[in-house]
C-alpha positions as CSV (number, residue, x, y, z in Angstrom):
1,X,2.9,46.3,-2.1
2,X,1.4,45.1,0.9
3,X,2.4,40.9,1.3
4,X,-0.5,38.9,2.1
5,X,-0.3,36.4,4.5
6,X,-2.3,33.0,5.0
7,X,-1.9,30.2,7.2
8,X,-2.4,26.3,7.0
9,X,-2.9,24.1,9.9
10,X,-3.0,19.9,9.4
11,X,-3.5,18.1,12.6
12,X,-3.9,14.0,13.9
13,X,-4.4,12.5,16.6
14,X,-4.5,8.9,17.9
15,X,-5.9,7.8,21.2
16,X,-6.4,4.7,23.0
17,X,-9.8,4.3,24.1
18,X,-11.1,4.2,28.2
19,X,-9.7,1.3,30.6
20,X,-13.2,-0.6,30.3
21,X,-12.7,-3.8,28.8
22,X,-14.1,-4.8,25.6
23,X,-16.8,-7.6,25.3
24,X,-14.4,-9.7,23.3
25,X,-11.1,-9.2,21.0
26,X,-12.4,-8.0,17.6
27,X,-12.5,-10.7,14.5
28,X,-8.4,-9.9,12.9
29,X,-8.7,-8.3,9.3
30,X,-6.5,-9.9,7.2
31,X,-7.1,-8.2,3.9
32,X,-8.4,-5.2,2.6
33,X,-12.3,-5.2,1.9
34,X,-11.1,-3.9,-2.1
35,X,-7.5,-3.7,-4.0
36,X,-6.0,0.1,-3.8
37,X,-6.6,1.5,-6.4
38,X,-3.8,3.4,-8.6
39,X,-4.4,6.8,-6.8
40,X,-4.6,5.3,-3.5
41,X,-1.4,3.4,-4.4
42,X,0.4,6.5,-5.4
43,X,-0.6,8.5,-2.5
44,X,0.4,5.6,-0.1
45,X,3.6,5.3,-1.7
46,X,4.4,9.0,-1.7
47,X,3.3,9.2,1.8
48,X,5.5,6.7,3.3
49,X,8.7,8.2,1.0
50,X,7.8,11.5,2.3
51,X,7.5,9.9,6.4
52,X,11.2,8.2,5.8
53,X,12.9,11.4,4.5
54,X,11.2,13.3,6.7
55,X,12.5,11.2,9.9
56,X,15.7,10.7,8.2
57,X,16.6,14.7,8.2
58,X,14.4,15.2,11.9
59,X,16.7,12.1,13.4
60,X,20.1,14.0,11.4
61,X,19.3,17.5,12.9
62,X,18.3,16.1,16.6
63,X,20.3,13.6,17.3
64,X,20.0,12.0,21.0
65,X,17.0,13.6,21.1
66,X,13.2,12.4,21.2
67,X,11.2,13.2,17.4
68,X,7.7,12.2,16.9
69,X,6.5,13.3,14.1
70,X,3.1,12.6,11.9
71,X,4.0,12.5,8.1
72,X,0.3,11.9,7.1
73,X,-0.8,15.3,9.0
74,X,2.1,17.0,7.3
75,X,1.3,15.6,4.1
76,X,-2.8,16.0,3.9
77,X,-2.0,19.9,5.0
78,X,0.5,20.1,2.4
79,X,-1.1,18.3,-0.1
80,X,-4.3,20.3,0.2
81,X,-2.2,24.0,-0.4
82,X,-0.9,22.0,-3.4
83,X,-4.0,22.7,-5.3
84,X,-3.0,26.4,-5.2
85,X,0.1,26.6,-6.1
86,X,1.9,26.9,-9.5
87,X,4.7,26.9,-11.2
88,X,8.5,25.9,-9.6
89,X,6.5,26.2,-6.0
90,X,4.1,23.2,-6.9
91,X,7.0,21.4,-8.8
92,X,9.5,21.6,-5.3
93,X,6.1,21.0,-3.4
94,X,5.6,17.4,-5.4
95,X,8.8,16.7,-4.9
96,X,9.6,17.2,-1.3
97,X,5.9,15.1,-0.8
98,X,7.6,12.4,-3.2
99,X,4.5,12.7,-5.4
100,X,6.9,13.2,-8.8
101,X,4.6,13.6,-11.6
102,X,1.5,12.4,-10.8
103,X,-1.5,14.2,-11.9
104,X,-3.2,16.2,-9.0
105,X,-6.6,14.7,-9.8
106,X,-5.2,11.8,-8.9
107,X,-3.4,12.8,-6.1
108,X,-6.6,14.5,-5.0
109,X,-8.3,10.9,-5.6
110,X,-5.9,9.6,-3.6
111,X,-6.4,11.4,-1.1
112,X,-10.1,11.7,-0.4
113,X,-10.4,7.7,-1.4
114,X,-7.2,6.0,0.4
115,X,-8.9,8.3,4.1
116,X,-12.3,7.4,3.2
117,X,-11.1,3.2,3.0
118,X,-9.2,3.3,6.2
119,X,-11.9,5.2,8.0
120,X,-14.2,2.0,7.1
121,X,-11.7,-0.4,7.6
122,X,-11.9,-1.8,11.1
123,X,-15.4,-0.9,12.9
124,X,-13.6,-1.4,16.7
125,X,-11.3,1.3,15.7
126,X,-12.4,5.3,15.4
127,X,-10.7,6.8,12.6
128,X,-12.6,10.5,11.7
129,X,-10.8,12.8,9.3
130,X,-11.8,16.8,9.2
131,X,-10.5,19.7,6.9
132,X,-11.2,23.7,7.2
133,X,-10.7,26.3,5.1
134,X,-11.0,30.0,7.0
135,X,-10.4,33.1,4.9
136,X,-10.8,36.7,5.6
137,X,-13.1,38.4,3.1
138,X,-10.1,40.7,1.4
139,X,-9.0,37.4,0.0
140,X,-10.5,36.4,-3.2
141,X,-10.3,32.5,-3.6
142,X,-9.9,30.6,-7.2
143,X,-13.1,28.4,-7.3
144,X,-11.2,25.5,-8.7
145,X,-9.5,25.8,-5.4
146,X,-12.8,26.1,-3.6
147,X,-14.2,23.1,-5.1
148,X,-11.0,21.0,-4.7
149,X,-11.0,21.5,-1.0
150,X,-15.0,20.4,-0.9
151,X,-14.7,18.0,-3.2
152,X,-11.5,16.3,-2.1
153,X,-11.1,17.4,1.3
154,X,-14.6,17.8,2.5
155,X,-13.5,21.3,3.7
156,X,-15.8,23.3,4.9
157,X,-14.9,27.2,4.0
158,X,-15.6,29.8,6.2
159,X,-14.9,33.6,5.7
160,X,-14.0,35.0,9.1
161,X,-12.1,38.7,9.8
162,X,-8.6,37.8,10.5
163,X,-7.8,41.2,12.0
164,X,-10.4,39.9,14.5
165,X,-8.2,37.7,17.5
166,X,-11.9,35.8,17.8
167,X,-11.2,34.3,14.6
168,X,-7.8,32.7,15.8
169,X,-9.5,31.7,18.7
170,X,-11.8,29.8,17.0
171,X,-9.3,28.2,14.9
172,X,-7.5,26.8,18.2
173,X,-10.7,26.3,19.4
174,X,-11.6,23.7,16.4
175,X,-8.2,21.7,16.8
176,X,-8.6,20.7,20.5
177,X,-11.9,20.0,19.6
178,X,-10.9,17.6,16.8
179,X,-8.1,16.4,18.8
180,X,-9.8,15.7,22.1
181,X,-7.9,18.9,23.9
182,X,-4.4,17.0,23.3
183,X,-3.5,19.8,21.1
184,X,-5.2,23.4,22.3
185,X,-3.7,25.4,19.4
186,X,-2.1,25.7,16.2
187,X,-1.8,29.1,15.6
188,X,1.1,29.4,17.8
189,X,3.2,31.2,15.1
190,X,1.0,33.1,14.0
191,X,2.4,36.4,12.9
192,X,-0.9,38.4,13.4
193,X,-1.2,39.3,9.6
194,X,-2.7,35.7,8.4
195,X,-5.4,36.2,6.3
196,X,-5.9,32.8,5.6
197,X,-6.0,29.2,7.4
198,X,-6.4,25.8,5.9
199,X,-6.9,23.2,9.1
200,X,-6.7,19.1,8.7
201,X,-7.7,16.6,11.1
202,X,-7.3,13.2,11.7
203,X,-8.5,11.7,14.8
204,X,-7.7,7.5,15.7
205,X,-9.1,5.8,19.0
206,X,-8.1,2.1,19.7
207,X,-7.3,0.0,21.8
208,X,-4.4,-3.2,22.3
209,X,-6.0,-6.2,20.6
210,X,-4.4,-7.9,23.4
211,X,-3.9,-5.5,26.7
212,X,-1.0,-5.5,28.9
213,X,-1.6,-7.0,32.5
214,X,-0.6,-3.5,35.0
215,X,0.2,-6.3,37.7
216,X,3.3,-7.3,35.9
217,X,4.4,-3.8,34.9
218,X,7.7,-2.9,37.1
219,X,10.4,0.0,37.6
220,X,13.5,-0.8,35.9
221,X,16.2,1.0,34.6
222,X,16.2,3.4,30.6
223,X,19.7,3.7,29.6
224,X,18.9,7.2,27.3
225,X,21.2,8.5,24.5
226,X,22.8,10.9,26.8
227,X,24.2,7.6,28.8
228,X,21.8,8.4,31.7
229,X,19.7,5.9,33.4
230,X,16.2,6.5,34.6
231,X,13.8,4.3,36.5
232,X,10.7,4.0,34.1
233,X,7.9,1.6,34.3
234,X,8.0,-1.6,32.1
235,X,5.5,-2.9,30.5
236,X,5.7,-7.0,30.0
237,X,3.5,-7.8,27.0
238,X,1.2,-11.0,26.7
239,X,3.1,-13.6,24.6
240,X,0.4,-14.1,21.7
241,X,0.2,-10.2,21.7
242,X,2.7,-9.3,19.1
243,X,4.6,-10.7,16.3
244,X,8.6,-10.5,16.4
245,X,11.4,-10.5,14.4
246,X,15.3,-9.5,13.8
247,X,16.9,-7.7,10.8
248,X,19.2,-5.2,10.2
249,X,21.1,-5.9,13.5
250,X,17.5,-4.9,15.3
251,X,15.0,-6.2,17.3
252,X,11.8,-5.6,16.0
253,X,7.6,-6.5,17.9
254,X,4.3,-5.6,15.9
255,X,1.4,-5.0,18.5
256,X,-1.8,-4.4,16.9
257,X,-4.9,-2.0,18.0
258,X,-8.6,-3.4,17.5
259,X,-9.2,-6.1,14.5
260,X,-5.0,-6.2,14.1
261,X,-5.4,-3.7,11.0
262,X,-3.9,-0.9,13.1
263,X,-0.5,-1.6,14.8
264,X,2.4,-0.1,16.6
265,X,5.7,-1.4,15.6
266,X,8.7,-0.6,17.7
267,X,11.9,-1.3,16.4
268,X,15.4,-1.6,19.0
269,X,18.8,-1.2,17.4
270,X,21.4,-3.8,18.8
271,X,23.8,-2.8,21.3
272,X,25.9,0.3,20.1
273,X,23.8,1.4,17.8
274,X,22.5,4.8,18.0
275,X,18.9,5.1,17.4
276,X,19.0,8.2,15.8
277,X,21.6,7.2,13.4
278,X,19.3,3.7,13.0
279,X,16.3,6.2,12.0
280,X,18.3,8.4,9.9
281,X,19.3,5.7,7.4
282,X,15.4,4.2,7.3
283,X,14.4,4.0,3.6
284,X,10.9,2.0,2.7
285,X,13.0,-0.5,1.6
286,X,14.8,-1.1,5.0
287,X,11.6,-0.1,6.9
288,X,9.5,-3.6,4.5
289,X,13.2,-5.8,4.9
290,X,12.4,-5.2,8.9
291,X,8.4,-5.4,8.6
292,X,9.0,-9.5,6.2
293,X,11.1,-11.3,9.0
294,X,8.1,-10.5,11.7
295,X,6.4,-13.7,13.2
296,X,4.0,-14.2,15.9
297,X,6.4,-13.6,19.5
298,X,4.8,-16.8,21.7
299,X,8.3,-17.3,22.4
300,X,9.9,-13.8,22.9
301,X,9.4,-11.9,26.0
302,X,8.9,-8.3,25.0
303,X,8.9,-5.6,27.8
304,X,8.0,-2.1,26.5
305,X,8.2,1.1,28.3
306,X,5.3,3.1,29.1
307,X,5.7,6.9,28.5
308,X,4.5,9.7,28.0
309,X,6.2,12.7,25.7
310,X,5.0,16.3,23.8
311,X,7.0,17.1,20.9
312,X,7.3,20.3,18.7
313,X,9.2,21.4,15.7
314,X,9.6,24.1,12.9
315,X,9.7,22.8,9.9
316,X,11.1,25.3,7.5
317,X,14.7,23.8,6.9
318,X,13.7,20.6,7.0
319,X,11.3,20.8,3.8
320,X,13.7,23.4,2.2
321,X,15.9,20.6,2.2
322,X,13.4,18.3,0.8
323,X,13.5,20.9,-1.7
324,X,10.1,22.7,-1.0
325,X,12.3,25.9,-1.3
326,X,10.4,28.8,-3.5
327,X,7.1,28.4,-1.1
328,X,9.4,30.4,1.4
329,X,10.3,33.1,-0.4
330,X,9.0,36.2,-0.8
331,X,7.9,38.0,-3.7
332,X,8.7,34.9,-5.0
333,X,6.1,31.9,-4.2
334,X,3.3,31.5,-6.7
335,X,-0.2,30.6,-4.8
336,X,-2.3,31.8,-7.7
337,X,-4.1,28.9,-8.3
338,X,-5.8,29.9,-5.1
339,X,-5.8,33.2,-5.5
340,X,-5.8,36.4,-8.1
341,X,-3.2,37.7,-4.8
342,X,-1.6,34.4,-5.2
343,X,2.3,36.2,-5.9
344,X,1.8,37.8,-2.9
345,X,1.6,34.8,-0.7
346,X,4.4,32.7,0.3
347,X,5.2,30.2,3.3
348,X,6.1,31.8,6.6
349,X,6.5,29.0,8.9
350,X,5.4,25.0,9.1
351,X,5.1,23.8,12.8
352,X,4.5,20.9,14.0
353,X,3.3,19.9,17.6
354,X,2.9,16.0,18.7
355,X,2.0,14.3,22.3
356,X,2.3,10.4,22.5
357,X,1.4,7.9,25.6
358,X,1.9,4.2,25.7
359,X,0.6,2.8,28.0
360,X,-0.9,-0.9,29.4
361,X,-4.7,0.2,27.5
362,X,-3.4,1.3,24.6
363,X,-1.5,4.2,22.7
364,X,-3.1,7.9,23.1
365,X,-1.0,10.4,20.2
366,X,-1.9,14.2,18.9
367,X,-0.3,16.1,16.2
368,X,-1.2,19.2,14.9
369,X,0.6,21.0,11.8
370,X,0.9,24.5,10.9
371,X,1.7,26.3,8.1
372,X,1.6,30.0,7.3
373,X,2.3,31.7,3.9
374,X,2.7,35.6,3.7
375,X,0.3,38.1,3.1
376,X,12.8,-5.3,21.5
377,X,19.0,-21.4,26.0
378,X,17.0,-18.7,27.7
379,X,14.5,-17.4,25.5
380,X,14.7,-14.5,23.5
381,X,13.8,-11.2,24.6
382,X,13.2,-8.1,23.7
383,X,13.7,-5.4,26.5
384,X,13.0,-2.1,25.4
385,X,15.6,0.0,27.9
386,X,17.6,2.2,25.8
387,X,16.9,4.7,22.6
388,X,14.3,2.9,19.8
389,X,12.2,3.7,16.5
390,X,8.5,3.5,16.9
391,X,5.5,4.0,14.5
392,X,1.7,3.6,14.1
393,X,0.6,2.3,11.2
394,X,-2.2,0.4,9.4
395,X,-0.6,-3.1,8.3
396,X,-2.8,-3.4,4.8
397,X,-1.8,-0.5,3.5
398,X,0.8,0.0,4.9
399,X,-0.1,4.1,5.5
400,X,2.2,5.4,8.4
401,X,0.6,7.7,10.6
402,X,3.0,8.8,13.3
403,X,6.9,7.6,13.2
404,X,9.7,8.5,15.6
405,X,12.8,8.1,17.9
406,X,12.5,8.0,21.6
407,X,15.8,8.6,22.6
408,X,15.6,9.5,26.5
409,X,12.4,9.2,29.0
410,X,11.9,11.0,32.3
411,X,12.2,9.1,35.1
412,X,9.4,7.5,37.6
């Protein structure tokens, strides 16, 4: 029997917007315009879980080196190809997305309402989410998947000849389009039998609710995990621009995009400390214990590196070891509750491809995901200049967006 093959592509991005000033820094948000409701809580939840294992394993299996990752692109991709699978193949996918037992009407609720709130959330910030569903006409779809991917996703489906390269190309031509050009394709491991892709987007555009001055920004020396220095440029950051705190041993500054609903927090191990092994031992519990202590950083002098990084990784062994195991295997996945051909579909590869720059404006990030089944009594400071834990996130929810381990920097 001939194995079908499909792929699945989730992408984000996060950009800071142009150098032009604003008119004037955005009223803060300090609560959420509604409470979360019980899906949007259990999607939330599951989604950070999912973004600390993740790291956890990435930081393991690269140690010393740079991982930037986004768990919500991952997730949303994932969690949409969860509505057609069945059996032990949806039960290791819940699992390794930390979803457990919820229902997946809820989890689709959760979803669809938890992106729709924090697209609303802070008008100076840009937030769009997009979902695509492209499937070559040999492929019969289950219409409860169908609807789920309208319904929940807002996917547009499309029926498009996969044995035609245009069709690829138009796929790749729809992520740089939704990512800005920061990612110019996703269907880099594509094994030119696909039949099927499923695309997510998430795009973010922002901007420092309190902008670095460029005048003070200086070379100074990045000690990386391989013991090298490099010259780098530092960043000093205005004193009421960021909250500060210490825990764990670390060092940790909150900088927040737009209204302050947005934020970056960067977290710096003490002295000896390996960032990697700091990351690799994150749980949601540590990651709140580090997030309670923080308090606004008048009296802290934080210098932050500005930088510039692309990032890429298969996936595969890192989710079989979440235990998403079955989707991989052959004659053995079970996709039929998105297709009659569904037991002929399993996953042949889960890539992911990131780009981040900090800089004085802002932060400017990309991620795209693919999947393809077959068929920081002098005062304190905080001087970022050796290995550190970063992550984007919105502070209400608490929804992590990208999260990672900059572990060396090229030189000026």
């Amino acid at each position: 029997m001939t194995m079908r093959r499909l792929a699945l592509a989730g992408l984000i991005a996060v950009a800071a917007c142009g150098t032009a000033s604003s008119p004037g820094t955005p009223t803060e948000l300090t609560q959420l315009p509604r409470p979360l409701s019980s899906a949007e809580r259990t999607v939330a939840t599951a989604g950070n879980q999912f973004a600390f294992s993740l790291l956890s394993r990435l930081a393991g299996a690269q140690r010393g080196e740079n991982v930037f990752v986004s768990p919500v692109s991952a997730s949303m991709a994932l969690g949409m190809l969860l509505n057609g699978a069945a059996g032990s193949t949806a039960t290791e996918m819940r699992g390794a997305l930390s979803l457990g037992n919820a229902p997946l009407a809820e989890v689709n609720q959760g979803y669809h309402d938890l992106m729709a709130l924090l697209r609303g959330l802070d008008s100076s910030v840009e937030l769009r989410v997009a979902n695509g569903v492209w499937v070559d006409p040999s492929i019969p779809l289950q219409p409860a998947f169908v609807q789920a991917a309208k319904q929940w996703f807002d996917a547009d489906a499309r029926v498009m000849d996969f044995a035609n390269p245009a069709t690829i190309t138009a796929i790749n031509d729809w992520v740089s389009q939704q990512t800005n050009g920061r990612i110019r394709t996703i269907m880099d491991d594509a094994t030119g039998e696909e039949v099927m892709a499923l695309a997510n987007a998430v795009y973010f555009k922002g901007r420092w609710r309190k902008t670095f001055d460029a005048a003070q920004t200086v070379d100074a020396p990045f000690r990386g995990a391989d013991g090298v220095e490099r010259q780098v440029k530092l960043m000093t950051a205005p004193k009421d621009g960021f909250s500060y705190g210490e825990a764990d041993g670390a060092q940790v500054a909150e900088l927040g995009y737009g209204a302050n609903a947005w934020s970056m927090v960067v977290v710096l191990p003490r002295e000896g400390t390996g960032a990697s092994d700091f990351a690799a031992g994150l749980t949601p519990a540590k990651w709140e214990a580090l997030l309670q202590g923080l308090r606004p950083g008048g009296s802290v002098e934080l210098r932050l590196p500005r930088f510039r990084l692309e990032y890429k990784r298969t996936l595969n062994d890192d989710l079989e070891a979440l235990g998403m195991k079955q989707a991989f295997v052959p004659d053995g996945a079970d996709f039929t509750g998105m297709s009659p051909l569904g037991k002929q579909l399993f996953v042949t590869f889960v890539t992911q491809k990131t780009f981040v720059e900090v800089n004085e404006e802002g932060t400017e990030a990309a991620a795209a995901t693919g999947v393809g089944i077959g068929v920081t009594s002098m005062p304190p400071a905080m001087t970022v200049n050796r290995p550190f834990v970063v992550a984007i996130r919105e502070r209400l929810t608490g929804t992590i967006l990208f999260v990672g381990v900059i572990n060396k920097l090229p030189g000026t």
